[in-house]
N, C-alpha and C positions, 0 to 999 in steps of 0.2 A: 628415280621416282620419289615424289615427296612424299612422307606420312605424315598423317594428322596426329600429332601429339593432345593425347587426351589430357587436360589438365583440373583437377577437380576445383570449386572453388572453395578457398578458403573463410568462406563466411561465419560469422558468429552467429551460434546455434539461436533461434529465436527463444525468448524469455516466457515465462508461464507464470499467469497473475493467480496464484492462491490465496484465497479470502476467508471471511470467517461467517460473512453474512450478503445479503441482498444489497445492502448498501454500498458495500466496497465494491459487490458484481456490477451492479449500475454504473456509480461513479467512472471506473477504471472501461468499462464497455464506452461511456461516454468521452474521454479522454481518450481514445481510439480511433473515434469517427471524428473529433471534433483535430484534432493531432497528427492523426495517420499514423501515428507511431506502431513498431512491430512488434505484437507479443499476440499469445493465444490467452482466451479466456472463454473458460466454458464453464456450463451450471456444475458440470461433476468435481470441479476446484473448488467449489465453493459450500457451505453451509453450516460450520460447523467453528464453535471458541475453543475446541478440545484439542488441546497440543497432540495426543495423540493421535489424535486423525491426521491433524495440521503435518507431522513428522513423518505419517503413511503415504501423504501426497506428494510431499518433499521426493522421500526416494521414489514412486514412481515417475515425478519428471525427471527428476537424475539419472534413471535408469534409460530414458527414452534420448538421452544427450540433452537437455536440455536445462536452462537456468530457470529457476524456479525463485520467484518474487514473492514474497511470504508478507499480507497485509493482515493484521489482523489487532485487537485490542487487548492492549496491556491488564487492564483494571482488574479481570477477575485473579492473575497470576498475583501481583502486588495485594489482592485482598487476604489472600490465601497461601498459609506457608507451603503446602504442599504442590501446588499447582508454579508456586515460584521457582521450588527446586528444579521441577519436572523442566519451568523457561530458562531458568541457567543451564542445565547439561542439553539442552535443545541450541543453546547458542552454543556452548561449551563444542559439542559434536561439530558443528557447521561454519567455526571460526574460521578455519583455516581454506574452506572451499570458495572457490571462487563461483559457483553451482546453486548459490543460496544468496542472497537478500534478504534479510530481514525489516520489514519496516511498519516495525508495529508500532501505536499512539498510547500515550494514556493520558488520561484513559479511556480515548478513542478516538475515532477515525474525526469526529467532529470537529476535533481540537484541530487535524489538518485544515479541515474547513473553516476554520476560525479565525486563523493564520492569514486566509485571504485577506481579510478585510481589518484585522486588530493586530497589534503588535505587543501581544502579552506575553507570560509565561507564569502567570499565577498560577497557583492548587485552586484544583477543580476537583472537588470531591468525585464527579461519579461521571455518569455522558449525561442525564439529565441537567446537572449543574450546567455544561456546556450546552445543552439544548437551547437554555433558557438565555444564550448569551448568544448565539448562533440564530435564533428568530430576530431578535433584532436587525439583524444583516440583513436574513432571509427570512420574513415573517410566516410564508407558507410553509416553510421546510418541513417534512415529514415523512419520518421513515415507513413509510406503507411505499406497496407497487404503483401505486395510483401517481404518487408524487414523485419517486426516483423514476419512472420510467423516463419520464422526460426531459431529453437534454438540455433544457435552458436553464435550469441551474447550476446545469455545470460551465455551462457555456458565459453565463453571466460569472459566476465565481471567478471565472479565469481572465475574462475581461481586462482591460487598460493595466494587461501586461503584471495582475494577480498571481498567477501561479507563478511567477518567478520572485515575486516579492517574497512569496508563502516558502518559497524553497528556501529564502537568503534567512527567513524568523525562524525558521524548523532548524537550518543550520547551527543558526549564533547560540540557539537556545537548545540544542544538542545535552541531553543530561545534566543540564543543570538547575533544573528544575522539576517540580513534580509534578509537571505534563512537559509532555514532548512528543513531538512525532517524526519517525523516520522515514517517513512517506519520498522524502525528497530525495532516497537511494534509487526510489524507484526511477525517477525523472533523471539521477542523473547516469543511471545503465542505460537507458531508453533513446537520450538525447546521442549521450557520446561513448556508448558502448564498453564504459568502464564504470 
């Protein structure tokens, strides 16, 4: 008589998008539906710049199995010595986990979105500074519910094959400058699972 060999599958655990604001929860909701890509995102990941909190939802997705994709902006850490120490032993802790993603901007997420369309890597004082260099792209762009809700920002952003340019400028431009963003760790656990 044959038995059926139960065999579990070896899949990798799906990825968990934690954010700091409305803006990342949008974007990354929109890059979802527009991608198909597999990750979970829900409003209880999101809302907060506070590394402590940010480091409270870390281990509850780590405790759940799962990778936990950490988006959120650099700028207040880098304004502030104490907030900086608190982002060093936050990386410090998580270096060695394969469990964690870090891919924070500064000095914000904007500067991703800027990537689409400019190939810079100048200082940017603040996210306003980038706001004002980011309308130019996108002259409606604005952070209220009213304008992120809708996907064609994202949709247009990524356009004639953008988000992979934006991934190759975030690359080259990797800490060597005083903006950067590591957004593009996220696309490449998402794409090719490493």
């Amino acid at each position: 008589m044959n038995r059926r060999i139960n065999t579990r599958s070896t899949r990798s655990p799906i990825p968990v998008i934690i954010g700091a604001g409305i803006t990342e929860q949008y974007y990354f909701s929109h890059i979802k539906s527009i991608y198909g890509f597999q990750f979970k995102i829900r409003p209880r990941y999101f809302g907060t710049e506070s590394l402590f909190e940010i480091e409270k939802k870390i281990e509850r997705v780590i405790e759940e199995g799962r990778i936990a994709i950490c988006v959120f902006d650099a700028d207040v850490a880098y304004r502030n010595e104490k907030e900086k120490k608190k982002l060093v032993a936050l990386f410090k802790k998580y270096s060695k986990s394969k469990r964690v993603v870090f891919c924070d901007s500064l000095p914000s997420i904007e500067y991703w979105f800027l990537l689409h369309y400019k190939n810079t890597n100048r200082h940017f004082n603040d996210s306003s500074d980038i706001l004002r260099e980011l309308k130019k792209e996108i002259p409606d762009f604005e952070k209220t519910m009213n304008f992120l809700e809708k996907e064609k920002w994202v949709s247009d952003m990524c356009s004639n094959n953008k988000l992979s340019i934006a991934k190759q400028r975030a690359k080259s431009f990797e800490h060597t400058a005083t903006s950067y963003s590591n957004i593009y760790k996220a696309f490449d656990l998402l794409e090719n699972g490493d």
